[in-house]
GUDRENKE-805417 format. One record per residue (C-alpha): residue number from 1; x, y, z; residue in three letters. Coordinates in nm, 2 decimals. Example, Ala and Ser with C-alpha at 12.3 -4.5 7.8 and 13.67 -1.06 7.14 Angstrom:
BEGIN
<1 <1.23 -0.45 0.78> "ALA">
<2 <1.37 -0.11 0.71> "SER">
This chain:
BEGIN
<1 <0.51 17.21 9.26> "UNK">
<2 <0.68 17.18 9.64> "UNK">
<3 <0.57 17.37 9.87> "UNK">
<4 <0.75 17.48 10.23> "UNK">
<5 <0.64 17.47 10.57> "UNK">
<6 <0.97 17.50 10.73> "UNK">
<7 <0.87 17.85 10.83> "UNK">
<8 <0.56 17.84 10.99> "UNK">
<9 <0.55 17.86 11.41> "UNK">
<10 <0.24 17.70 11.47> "UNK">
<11 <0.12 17.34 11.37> "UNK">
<12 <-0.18 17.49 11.20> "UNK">
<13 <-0.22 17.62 10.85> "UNK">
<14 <-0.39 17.93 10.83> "UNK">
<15 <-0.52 18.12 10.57> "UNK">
<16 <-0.27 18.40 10.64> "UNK">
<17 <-0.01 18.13 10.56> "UNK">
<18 <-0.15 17.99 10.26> "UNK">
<19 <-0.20 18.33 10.12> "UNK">
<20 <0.18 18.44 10.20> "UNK">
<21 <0.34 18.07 10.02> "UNK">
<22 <0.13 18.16 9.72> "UNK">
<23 <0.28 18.51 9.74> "UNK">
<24 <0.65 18.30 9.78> "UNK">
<25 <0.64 18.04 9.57> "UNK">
<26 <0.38 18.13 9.28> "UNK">
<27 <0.46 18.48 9.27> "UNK">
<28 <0.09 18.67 9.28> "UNK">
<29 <0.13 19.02 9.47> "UNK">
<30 <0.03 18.99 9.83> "UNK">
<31 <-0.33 19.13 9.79> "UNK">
<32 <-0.39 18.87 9.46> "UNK">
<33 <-0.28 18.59 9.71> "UNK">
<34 <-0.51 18.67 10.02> "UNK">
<35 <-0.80 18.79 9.75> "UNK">
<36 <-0.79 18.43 9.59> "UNK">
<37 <-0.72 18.24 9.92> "UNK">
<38 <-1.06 18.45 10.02> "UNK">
<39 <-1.23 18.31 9.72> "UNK">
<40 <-1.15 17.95 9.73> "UNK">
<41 <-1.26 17.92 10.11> "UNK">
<42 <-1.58 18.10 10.00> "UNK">
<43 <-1.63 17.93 9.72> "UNK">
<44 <-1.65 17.59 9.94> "UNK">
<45 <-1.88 17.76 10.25> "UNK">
<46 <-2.11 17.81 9.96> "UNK">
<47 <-2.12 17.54 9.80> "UNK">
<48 <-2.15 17.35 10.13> "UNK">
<49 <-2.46 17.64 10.29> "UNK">
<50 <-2.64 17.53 9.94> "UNK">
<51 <-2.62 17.19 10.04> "UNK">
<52 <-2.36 17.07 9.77> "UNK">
<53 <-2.07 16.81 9.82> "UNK">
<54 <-1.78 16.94 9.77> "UNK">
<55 <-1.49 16.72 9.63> "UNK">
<56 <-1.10 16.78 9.60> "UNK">
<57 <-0.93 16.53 9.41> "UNK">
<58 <-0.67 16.33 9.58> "UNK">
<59 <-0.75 16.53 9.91> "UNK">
<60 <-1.12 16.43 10.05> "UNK">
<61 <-1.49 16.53 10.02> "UNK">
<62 <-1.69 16.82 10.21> "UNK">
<63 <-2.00 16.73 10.25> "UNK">
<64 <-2.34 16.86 10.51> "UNK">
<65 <-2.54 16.62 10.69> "UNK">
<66 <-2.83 16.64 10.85> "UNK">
<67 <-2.85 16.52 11.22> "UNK">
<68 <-3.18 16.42 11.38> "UNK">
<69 <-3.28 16.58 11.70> "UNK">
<70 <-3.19 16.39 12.00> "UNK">
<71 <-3.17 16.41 12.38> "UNK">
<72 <-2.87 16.52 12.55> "UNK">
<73 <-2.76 16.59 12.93> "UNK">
<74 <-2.57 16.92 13.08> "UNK">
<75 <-2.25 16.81 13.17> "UNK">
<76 <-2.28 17.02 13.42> "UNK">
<77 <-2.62 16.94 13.60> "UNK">
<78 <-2.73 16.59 13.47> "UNK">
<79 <-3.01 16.82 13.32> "UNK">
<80 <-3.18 16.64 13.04> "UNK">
<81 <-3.19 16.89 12.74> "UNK">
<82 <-3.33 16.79 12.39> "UNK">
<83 <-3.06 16.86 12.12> "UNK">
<84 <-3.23 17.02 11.78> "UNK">
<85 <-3.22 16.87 11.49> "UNK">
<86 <-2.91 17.05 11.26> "UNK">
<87 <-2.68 17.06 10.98> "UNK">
<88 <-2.29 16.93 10.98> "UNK">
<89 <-2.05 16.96 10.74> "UNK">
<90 <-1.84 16.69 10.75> "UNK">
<91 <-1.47 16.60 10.58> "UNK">
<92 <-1.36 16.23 10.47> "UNK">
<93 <-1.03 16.23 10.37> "UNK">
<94 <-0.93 16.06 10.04> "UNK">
<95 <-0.69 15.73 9.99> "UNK">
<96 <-0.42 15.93 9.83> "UNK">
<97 <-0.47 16.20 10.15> "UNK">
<98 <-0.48 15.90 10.36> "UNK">
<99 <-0.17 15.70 10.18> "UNK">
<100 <0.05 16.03 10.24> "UNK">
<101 <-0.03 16.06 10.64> "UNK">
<102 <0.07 15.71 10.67> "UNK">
<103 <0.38 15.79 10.50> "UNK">
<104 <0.30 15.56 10.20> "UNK">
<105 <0.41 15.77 9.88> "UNK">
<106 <0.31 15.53 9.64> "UNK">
C-alpha cells in the first residue's frame, strides 16, 4: 500500500494527518481513524512508561534509558546545577529505515 503526502502543508506528520490518510486511503470513518491512530500512540507510551522496548519492523526500536545524575551549568549564569538522574526514551532507526533516507531502495 502507497501512501500520499502530497497534501500536507507542514514538513511534520501529525497525528491529525495520519488519522485523515487512513480515513483516505483505507477507508475507516473519520472517528475509527483518529480512535485507532489514539491507540497505537498509546499503546507505545505504555509500553515504553512500563519500561518495555518497543520494536517496529523495518522502521527502528523505542526504547527508555536510564541516565545517571550529573552536573550541569545555567546557560545563563555559569551557575553549577546538579542534573537528576532520569529516564529517556530513545529511537534508533532500523537499516531498511536507514536504506530508504539515503535513497537506497534496495
Amino acid at each position: 500500500m502507497e501512501l500520499s503526502f502530497e497534501s500536507m502543508e507542514t514538513p511534520a506528520l501529525t497525528k491529525a494527518q495520519l488519522a485523515e490518510l487512513l480515513f483516505e486511503q483505507i477507508g475507516l470513518n473519520k472517528r475509527e481513524s483518529k480512535d485507532m491512530i489514539d491507540a497505537f500512540f498509546d499503546l507505545i507510551a505504555d509500553s515504553l512508561v512500563e519500561g518495555e522496548d518497543v520494536r517496529i519492523s523495518g522502521f527502528g526500536n523505542f526504547q527508555i534509558r536510564t541516565k545517571a545524575p550529573r552536573p550541569g551549568r545555567n546557560p545563563r549564569t555559569g551557575e553549577a546545577i546538579p542534573i537528576e538522574a532520569r529516564r529517556v526514551a530513545t529511537f534508533h532507526a532500523s537499516h531498511k529505515l536507514k536504506d530508504q533516507i539515503q535513497g537506497d531502495t534496495n
